[in-house]
C-alpha positions in Angstrom: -15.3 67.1 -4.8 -16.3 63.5 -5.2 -16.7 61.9 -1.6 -18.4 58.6 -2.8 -17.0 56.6 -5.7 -18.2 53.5 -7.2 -16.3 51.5 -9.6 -17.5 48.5 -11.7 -14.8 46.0 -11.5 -14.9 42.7 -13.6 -11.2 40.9 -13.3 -10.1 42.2 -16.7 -7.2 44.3 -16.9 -9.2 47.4 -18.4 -11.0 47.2 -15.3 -8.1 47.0 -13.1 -7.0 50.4 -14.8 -10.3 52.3 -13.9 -10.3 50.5 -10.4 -6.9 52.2 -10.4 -8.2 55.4 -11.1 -11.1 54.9 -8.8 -8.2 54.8 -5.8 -6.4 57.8 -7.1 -9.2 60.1 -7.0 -10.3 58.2 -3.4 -7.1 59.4 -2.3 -6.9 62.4 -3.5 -10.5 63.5 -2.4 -10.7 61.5 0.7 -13.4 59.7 -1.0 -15.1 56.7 0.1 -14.7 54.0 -2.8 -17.1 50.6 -3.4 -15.9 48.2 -6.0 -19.0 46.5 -7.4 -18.4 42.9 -9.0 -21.6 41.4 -11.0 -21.6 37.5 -11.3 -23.3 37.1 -14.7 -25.2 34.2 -15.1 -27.2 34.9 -18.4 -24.9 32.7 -20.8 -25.2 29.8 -17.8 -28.8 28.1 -19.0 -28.1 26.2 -22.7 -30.0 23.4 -23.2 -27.3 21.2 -24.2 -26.9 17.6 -23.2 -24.4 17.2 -20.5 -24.0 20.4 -19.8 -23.7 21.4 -15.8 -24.2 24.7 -16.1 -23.0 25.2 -12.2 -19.6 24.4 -12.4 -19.4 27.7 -14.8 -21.3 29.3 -11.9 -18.8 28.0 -9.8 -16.0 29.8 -11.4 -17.5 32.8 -11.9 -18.4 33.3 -8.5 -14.9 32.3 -7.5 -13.2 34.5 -9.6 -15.4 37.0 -8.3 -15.1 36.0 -5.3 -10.9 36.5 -5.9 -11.6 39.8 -7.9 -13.1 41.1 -4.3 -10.4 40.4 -2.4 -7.6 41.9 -4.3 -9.6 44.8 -4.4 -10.1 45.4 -1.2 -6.4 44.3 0.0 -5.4 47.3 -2.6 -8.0 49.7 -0.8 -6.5 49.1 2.3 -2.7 49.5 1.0 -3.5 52.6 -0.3 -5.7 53.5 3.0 -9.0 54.0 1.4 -12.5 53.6 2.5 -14.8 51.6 1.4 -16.2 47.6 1.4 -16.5 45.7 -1.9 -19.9 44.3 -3.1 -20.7 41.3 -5.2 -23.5 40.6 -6.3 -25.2 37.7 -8.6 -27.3 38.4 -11.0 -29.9 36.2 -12.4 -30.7 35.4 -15.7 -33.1 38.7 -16.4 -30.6 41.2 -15.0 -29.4 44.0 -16.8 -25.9 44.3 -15.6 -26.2 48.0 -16.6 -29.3 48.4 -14.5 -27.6 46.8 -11.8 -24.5 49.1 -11.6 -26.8 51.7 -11.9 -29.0 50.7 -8.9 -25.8 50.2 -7.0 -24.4 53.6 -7.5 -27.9 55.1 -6.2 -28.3 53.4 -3.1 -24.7 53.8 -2.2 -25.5 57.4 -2.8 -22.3 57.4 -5.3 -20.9 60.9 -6.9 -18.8 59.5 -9.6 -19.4 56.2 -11.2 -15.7 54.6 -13.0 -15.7 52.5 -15.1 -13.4 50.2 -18.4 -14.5 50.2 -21.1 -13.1 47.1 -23.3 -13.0 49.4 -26.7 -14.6 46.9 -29.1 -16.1 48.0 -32.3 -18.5 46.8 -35.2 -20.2 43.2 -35.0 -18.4 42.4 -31.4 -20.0 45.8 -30.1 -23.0 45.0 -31.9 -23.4 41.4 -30.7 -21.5 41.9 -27.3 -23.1 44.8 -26.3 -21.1 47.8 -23.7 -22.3 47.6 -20.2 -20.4 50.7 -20.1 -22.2 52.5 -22.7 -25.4 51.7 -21.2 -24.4 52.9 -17.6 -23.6 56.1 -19.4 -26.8 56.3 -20.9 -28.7 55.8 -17.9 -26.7 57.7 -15.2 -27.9 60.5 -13.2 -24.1 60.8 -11.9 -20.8 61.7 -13.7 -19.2 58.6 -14.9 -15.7 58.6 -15.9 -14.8 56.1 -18.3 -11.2 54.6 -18.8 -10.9 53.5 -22.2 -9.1 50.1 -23.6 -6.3 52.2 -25.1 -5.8 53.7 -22.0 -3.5 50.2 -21.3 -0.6 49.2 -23.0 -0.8 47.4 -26.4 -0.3 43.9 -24.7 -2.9 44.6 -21.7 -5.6 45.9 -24.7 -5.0 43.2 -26.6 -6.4 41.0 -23.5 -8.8 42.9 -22.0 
């Protein structure tokens, strides 16, 4: 059924659960799977004395950089498919929009994605990539919720 999975993958531990799921169905299906990382760079520009905002950059794009790696040493444990993308976005991406553009020209059946579960002025000021993706798919995504984790994990996703 699904031969071509993307999952967004981020480094939390929500994220880790849908990647999970992402290689489940891969193996089941004998699917094809791309993990899609996004360095985000919009909170990098303050204009704040002293501030250097490339050592954040830095990080992220380690961490990213780290995030890739485990997932494709996991792909390759469980025998699947697939090469991990990151990508940097700048200032005026949409990381939706991104994931989104990513899925298409992979040519992606099923898009998974974690979704982090927050509510009321978090949601509101935080925004859900997630939610967004969902809105602007023309692919079935499957979304592993927050509570889908243990109580610990949800607490620090």
């Amino acid at each position: 059924m699904f031969k071509r999975i993307i999952v967004a993958i981020d480094g939390s531990r929500t994220s880790q659960h849908a990647f999970d799921a992402a290689l489940d169905l891969a193996v089941t299906h004998q699917a094809v799977v791309q993990p899609y990382y996004v360095v985000e760079s919009g909170p990098l520009y303050m204009d704040v004395p002293g501030y250097d905002p490339s050592v954040l950059q830095k990080g992220l794009t380690e961490q990213g950089a780290t995030v890739a790696r485990e997932a494709a040493e996991a792909m390759k444990a469980r025998g699947v498919a697939g090469d991990v993308v990151t990508v940097e976005a700048t200032v005026s991406d949409d990381v939706a929009s991104l994931i989104i553009r990513a899925a298409r020209a992979f040519n992606a059946d099923l898009l998974v994605m974690g979704t982090h579960g927050r509510k009321g002025f978090k949601r509101m000021i935080l925004g859900s990539v997630a939610e967004r993706c969902l809105r602007q798919a023309s692919l079935p995504v499957l979304l592993i919720p927050s509570a889908a984790t243990n109580s610990d994990d949800a607490s620090t996703a």
